[in-house]
DODREN-792586 format. One record per residue (C-alpha): residue in three letters; x, y, z. Coordinates in steps of 0.25 Angstrom, whole numbers. Layout:
<atoms>
["ALA", [X, Y, Z]];
...
</atoms>
This chain:
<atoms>
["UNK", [-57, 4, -131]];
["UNK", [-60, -4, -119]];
["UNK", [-47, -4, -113]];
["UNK", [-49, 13, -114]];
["UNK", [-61, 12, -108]];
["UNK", [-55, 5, -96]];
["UNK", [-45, 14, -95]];
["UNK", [-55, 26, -95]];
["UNK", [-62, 18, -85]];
["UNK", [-50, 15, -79]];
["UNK", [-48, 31, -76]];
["UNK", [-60, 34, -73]];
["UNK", [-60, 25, -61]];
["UNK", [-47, 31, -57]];
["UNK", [-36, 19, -58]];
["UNK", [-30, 22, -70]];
["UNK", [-29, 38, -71]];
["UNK", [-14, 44, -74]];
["UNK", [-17, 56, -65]];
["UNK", [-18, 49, -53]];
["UNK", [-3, 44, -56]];
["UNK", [7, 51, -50]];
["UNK", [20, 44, -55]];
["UNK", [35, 45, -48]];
["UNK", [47, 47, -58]];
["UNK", [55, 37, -49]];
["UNK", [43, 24, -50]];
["UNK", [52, 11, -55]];
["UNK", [44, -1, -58]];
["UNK", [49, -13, -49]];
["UNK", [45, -28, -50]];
["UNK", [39, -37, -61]];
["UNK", [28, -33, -72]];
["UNK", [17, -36, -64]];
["UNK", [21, -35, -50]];
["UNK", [30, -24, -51]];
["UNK", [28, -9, -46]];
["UNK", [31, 6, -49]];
["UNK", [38, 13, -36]];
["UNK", [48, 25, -34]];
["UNK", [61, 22, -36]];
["UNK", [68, 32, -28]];
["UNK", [59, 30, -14]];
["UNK", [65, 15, -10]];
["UNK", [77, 11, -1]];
["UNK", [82, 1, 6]];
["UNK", [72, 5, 19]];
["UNK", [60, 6, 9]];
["UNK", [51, -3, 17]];
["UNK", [41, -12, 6]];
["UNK", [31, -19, 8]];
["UNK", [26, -28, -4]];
["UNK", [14, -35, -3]];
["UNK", [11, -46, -13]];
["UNK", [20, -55, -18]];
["UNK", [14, -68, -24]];
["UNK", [26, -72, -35]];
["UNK", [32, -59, -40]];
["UNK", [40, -50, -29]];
["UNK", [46, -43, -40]];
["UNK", [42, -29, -35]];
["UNK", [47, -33, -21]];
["UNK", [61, -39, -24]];
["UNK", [63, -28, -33]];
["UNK", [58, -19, -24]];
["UNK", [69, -25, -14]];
["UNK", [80, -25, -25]];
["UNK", [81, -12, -29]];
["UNK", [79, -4, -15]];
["UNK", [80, -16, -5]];
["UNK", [70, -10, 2]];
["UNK", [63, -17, 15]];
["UNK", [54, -27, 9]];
["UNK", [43, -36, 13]];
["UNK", [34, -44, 4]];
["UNK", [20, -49, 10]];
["UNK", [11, -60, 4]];
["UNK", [6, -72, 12]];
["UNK", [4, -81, -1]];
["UNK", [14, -93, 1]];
["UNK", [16, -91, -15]];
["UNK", [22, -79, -12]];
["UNK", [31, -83, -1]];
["UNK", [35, -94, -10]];
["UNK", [40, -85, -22]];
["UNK", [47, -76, -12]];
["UNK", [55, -88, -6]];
["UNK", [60, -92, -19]];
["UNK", [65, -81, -24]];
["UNK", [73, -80, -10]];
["UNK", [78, -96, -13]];
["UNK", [80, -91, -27]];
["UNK", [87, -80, -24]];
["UNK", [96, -86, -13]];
["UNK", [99, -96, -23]];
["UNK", [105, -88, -33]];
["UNK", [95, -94, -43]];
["UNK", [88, -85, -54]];
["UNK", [79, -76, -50]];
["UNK", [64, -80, -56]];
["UNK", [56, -71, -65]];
["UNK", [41, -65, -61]];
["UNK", [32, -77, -66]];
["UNK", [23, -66, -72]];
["UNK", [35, -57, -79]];
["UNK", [47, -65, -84]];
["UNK", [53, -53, -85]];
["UNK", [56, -49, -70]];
["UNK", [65, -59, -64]];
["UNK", [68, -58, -49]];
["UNK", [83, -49, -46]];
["UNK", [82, -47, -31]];
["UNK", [95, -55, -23]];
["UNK", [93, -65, -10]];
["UNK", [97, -54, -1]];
["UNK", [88, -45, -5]];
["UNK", [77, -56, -7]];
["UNK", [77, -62, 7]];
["UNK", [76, -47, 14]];
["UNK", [63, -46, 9]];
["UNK", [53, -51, 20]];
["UNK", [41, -59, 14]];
["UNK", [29, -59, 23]];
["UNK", [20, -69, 22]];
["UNK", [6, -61, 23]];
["UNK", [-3, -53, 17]];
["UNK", [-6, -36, 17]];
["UNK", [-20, -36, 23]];
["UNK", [-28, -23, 28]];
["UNK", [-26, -31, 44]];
["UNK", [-19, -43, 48]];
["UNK", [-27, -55, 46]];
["UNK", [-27, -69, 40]];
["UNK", [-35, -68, 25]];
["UNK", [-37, -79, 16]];
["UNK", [-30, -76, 1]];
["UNK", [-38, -82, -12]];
["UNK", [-29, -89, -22]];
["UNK", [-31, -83, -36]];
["UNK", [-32, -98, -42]];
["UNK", [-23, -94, -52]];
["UNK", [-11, -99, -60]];
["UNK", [3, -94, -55]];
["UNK", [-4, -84, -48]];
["UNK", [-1, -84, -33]];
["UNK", [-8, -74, -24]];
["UNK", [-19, -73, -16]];
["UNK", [-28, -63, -13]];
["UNK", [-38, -60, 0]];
["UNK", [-47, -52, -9]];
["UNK", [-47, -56, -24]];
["UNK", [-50, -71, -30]];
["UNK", [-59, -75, -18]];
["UNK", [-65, -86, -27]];
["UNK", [-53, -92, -26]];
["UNK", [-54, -109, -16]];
["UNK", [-40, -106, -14]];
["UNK", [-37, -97, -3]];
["UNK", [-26, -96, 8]];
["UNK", [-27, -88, 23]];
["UNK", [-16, -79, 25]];
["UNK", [-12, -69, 33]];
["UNK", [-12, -54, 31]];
["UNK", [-9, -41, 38]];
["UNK", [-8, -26, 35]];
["UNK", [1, -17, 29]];
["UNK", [0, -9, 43]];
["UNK", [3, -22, 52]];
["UNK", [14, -26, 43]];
["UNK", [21, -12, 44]];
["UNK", [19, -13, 60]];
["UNK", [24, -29, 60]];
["UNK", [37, -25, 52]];
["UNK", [38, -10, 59]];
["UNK", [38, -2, 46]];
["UNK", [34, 12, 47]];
["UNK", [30, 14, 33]];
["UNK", [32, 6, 19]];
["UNK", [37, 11, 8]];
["UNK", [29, 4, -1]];
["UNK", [17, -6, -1]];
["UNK", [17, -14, -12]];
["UNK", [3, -21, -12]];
["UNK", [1, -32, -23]];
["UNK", [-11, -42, -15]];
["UNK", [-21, -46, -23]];
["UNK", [-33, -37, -21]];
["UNK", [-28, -35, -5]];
["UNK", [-24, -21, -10]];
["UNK", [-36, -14, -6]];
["UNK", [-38, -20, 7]];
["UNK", [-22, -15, 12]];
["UNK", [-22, -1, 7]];
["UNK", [-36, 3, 15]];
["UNK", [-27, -3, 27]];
["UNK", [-12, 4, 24]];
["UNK", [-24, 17, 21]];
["UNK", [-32, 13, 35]];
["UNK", [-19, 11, 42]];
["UNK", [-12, 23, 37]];
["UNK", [1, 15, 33]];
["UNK", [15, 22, 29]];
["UNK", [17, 16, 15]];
["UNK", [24, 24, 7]];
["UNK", [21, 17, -8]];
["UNK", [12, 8, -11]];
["UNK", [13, 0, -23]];
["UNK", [-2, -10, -23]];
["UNK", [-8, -17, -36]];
["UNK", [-23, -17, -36]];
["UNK", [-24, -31, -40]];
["UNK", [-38, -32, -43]];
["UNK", [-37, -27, -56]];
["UNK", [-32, -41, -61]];
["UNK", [-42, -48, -53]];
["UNK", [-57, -40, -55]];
["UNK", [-66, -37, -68]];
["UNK", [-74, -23, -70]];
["UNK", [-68, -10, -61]];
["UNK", [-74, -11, -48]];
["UNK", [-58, -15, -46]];
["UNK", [-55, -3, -52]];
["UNK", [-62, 6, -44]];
["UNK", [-57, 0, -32]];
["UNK", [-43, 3, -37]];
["UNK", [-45, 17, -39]];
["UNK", [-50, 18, -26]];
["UNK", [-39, 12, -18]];
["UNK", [-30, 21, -25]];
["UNK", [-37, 32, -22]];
["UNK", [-37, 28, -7]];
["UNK", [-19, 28, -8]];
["UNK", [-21, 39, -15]];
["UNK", [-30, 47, -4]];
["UNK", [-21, 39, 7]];
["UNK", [-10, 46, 3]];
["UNK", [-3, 40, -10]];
["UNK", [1, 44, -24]];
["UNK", [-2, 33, -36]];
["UNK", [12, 34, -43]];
["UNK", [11, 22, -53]];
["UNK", [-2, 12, -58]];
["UNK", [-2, 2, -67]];
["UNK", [-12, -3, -77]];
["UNK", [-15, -13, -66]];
["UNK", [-15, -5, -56]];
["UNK", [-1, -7, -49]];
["UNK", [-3, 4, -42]];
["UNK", [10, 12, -34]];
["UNK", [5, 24, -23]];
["UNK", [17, 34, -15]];
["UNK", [13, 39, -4]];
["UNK", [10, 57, -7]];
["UNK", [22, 60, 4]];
["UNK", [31, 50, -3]];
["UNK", [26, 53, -17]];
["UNK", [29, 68, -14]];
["UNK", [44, 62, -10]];
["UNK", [46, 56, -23]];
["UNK", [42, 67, -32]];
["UNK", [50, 76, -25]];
["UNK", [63, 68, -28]];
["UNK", [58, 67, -43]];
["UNK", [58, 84, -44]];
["UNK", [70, 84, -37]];
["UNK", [77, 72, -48]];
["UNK", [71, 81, -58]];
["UNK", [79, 95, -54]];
["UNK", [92, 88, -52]];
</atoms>
């Protein structure tokens, strides 16, 4: 009874309604059971350019993401945890040693070869709303290595690093456009799609988990996840896929529109 209730209440404030799901035939699940993500399969190339923000100790989603399409990839978290995880799985994979498993799903075990590995570019600082230096706040929990400049401010344990924008980044590394966002940061979800909205960025997809959820009691969280869905969704974005927990995957209407007419044309051949 109470778990209906929630689900009612769930709809009503507008985060967990069916209609405003518009799903693609062609979505494929990539990644690990908990950091993994639905995306169209049949809109990735090897020019496709990625941006993945988030890493902490499961790239699962990224590496698979460069496995299947080799698209151009880059990775961007300041934590030195981070850093640390992607640099071993580069010795480890150079080495020809066993790929490990996702410390939080046995099941998934890292399949991604050195050359593929090491063309990914790791950049050691956050997604931010401007460039600027922040100080993170460690969630004082076990086996649990990011930080967040928003969420476990209670925390002794923090650390300054520095951050940037999604705008900034695309003009540092000369991108046009992205073809997908993948924002996985802690609570910072918010903060960067006002500035990709402000800034009027070219991102094609945008894949973000509205982290809050595991972190807040009540629905004040709630409400604020179904308005920053709204705000993609008036900015320009279709909500293709949402999980219970609110893994959230948004294509951009003129891409959308792309996708859906490839699926009526597979349907009349």
């Amino acid at each position: 009874m109470v778990s209906r209730i929630k689900r009612i209440g769930k709809r009503l404030i507008g985060v967990e309604n069916p209609k405003k799901v518009f799903p693609l035939r062609s979505l494929t699940y990539l990644g690990s059971t908990y950091q993994g993500y639905w995306i169209p399969s049949d809109f990735f190339n090897k020019n496709s350019i990625c941006y993945c923000v988030g890493a902490g100790e499961d790239i699962s989603f990224d590496t698979e993401l460069k496995k299947i399409f080799d698209c151009k990839l880059f990775i961007f978290d300041p934590t030195p945890a981070s850093k640390s995880h992607f640099d071993d799985l580069l010795r480890i994979s150079r080495n020809n040693e066993p790929m490990p498993s996702i410390r939080l799903d046995n099941s998934f075990t890292y399949d991604i070869s050195y050359e593929k590995l090491k063309e990914i570019r790791f950049i050691e600082r956050g997604v931010w709303s401007h460039k600027d230096r922040l100080k993170f706040y460690d969630a004082d929990r076990d086996n649990y290595v990011s930080h967040s400049a928003v969420l476990f401010k209670d925390s002794a344990n923090t650390i300054e690093m520095p951050v940037d924008s999604v705008k900034n980044f695309m003009h540092e590394f000369r991108h046009q456009s992205i073809d997908l966002l993948k924002l996985e940061i802690e609570g910072a979800e918010y903060i960067v799609i006002d500035s990709i909205i402000r800034d009027r960025a070219d991102i094609k997809i945008i894949a973000v988990e509205f982290d809050e959820i595991f972190h807040k009691k009540g629905i004040t969280h709630l409400i604020r996840i179904a308005n920053y869905r709204r705000k993609l969704e008036q900015a320009g974005y279709v909500l293709v896929h949402s999980t219970k927990h609110f893994k959230s995957t948004f294509v951009r209407k003129d891409v959308y529109a792309i996708l859906k007419n490839k699926e009526k044309l597979e349907s009349l051949n």
